[in-house]
C-alpha positions as CSV (number, residue, x, y, z in Angstrom):
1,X,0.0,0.0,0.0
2,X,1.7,3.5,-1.1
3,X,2.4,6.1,1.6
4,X,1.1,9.3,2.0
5,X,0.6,11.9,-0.7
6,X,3.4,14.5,0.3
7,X,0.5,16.9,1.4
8,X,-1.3,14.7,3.7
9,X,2.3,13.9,5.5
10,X,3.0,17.9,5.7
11,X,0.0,18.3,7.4
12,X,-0.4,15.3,9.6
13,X,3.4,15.1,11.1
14,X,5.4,17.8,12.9
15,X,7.9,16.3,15.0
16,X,11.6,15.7,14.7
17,X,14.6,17.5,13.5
18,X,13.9,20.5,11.5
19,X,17.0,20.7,10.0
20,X,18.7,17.5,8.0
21,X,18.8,15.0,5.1
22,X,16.2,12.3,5.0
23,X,16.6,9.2,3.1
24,X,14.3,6.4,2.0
25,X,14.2,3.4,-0.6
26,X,11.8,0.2,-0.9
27,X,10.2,-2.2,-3.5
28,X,7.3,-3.9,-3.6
29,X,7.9,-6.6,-3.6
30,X,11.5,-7.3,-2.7
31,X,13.2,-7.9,-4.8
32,X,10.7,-6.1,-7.5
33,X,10.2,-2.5,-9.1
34,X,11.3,-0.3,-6.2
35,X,11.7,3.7,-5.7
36,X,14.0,6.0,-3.5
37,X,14.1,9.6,-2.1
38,X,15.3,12.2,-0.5
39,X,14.1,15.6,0.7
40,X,16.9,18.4,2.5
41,X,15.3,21.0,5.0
42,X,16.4,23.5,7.1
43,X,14.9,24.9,9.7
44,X,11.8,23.3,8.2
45,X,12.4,24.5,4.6
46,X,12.8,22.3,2.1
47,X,16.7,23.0,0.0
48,X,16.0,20.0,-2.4
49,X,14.1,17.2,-2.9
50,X,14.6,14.3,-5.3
51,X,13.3,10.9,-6.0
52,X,13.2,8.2,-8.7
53,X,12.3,4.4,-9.2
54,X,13.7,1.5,-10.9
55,X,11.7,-1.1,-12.3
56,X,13.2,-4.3,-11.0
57,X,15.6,-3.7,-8.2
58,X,15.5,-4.5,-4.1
59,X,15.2,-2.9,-1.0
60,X,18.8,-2.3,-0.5
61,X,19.6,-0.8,-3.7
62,X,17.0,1.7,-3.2
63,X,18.2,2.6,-0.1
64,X,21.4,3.1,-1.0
65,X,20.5,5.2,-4.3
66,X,19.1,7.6,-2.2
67,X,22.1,8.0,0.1
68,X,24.1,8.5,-3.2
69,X,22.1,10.8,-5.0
70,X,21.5,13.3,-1.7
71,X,25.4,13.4,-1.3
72,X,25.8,14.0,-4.9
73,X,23.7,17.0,-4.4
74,X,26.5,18.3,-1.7
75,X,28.9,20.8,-2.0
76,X,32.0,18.7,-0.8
77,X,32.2,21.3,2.8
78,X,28.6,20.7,3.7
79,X,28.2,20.1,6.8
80,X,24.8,18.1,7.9
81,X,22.9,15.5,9.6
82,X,21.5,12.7,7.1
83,X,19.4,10.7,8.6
84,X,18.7,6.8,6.9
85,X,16.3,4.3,8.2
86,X,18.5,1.5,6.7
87,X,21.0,0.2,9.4
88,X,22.2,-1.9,7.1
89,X,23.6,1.0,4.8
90,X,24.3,2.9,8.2
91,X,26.7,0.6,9.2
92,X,28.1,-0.4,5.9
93,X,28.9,3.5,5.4
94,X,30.4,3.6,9.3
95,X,31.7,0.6,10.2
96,X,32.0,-2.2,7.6
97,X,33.7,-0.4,4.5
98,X,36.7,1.1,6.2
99,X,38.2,-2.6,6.3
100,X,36.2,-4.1,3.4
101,X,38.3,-1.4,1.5
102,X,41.3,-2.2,2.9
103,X,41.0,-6.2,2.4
104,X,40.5,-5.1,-1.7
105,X,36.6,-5.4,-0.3
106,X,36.4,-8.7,0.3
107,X,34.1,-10.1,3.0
108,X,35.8,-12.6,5.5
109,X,31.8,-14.1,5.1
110,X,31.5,-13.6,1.1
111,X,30.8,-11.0,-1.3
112,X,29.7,-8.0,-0.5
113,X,26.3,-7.5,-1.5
114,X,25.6,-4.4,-3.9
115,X,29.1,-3.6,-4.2
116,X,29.2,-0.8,-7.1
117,X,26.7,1.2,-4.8
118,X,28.9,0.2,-1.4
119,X,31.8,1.8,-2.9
120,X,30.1,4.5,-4.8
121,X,28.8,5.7,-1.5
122,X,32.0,5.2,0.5
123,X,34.0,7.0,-1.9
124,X,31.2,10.3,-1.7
125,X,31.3,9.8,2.1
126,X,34.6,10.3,2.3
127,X,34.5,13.4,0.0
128,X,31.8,14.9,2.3
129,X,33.6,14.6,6.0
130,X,31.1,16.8,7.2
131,X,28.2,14.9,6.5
132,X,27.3,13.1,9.5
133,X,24.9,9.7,8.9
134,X,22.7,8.2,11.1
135,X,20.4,5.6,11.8
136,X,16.5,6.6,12.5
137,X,13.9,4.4,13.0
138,X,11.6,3.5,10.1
139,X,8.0,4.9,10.3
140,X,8.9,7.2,13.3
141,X,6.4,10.0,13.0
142,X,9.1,12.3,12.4
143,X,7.9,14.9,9.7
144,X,11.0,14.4,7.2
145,X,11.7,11.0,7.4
146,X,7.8,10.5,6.7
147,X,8.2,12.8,3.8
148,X,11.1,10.5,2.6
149,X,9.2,7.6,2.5
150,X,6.1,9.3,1.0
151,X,9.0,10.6,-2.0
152,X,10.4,6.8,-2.2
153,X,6.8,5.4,-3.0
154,X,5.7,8.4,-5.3
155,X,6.6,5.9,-8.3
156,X,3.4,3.7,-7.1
157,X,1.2,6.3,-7.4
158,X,1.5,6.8,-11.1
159,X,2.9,3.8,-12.5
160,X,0.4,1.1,-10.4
């Protein structure tokens, strides 16, 4: 079932940081056509928003297409709070990559799953030290992050 129209979040959520990146990607089903987004506010204005689809993808990849394409929009000295509900691509981005990279990312386990995006968004983190991600929870009632999800599910609204 799609997610809010982006007006109906605006006027049924006001909590949470009013200042940030908010991230968001999904399918349904999963794996299956899937959609990301990303909206950047401050002080409860929106800079930019952005989102997109792909037609047979997963969860993850959506998830972490929306990271990318909200640091590509960065100037390289930004300095912000992005926000993911993904703690998968939280920790991949914080903890896991640093060493993946340095074993010539290899997993001690496997492959690393998704690996052009891993690096993709490893490399931009790196290029944007100022960029501080972290982990919020899904479906929170926070404002922006509600508005993420409503942009990463916009695709279902006029393609379904």
């Amino acid at each position: 079932m799609p997610s809010l129209l982006l007006e109906e979040v605006l006027s049924s959520y006001s909590a949470g940081p009013q200042t940030g990146i908010f991230t968001d990607g999904g399918c349904q089903p999963n794996p299956g056509p899937g959609g990301w987004g990303y909206v950047h506010v401050v002080n409860g204005e929106i800079l930019h928003q952005e989102h997109g689809h792909a037609p047979q993808t997963t969860n993850n990849r959506m998830e972490l297409t929306a990271l990318i394409r909200a640091l590509s929009a960065l100037p390289k000295d930004a300095r912000v709070e992005m926000h993911s509900d993904s703690l998968l691509c939280v920790k991949t981005v914080n903890e896991w990559a640093p060493s993946w990279e340095k074993r010539g990312w290899k997993r001690s386990t496997g492959p690393i799953a998704n690996l052009d995006l891993v690096q993709e968004l490893y490399a931009l983190s790196l290029s944007h030290p100022g960029v501080k991600l972290m982990w919020i929870k899904a479906h929170n009632g926070w404002l922006w992050n509600e508005y993420a999800d409503s942009l990463s599910t916009a695709w279902t609204r006029t393609i379904l």
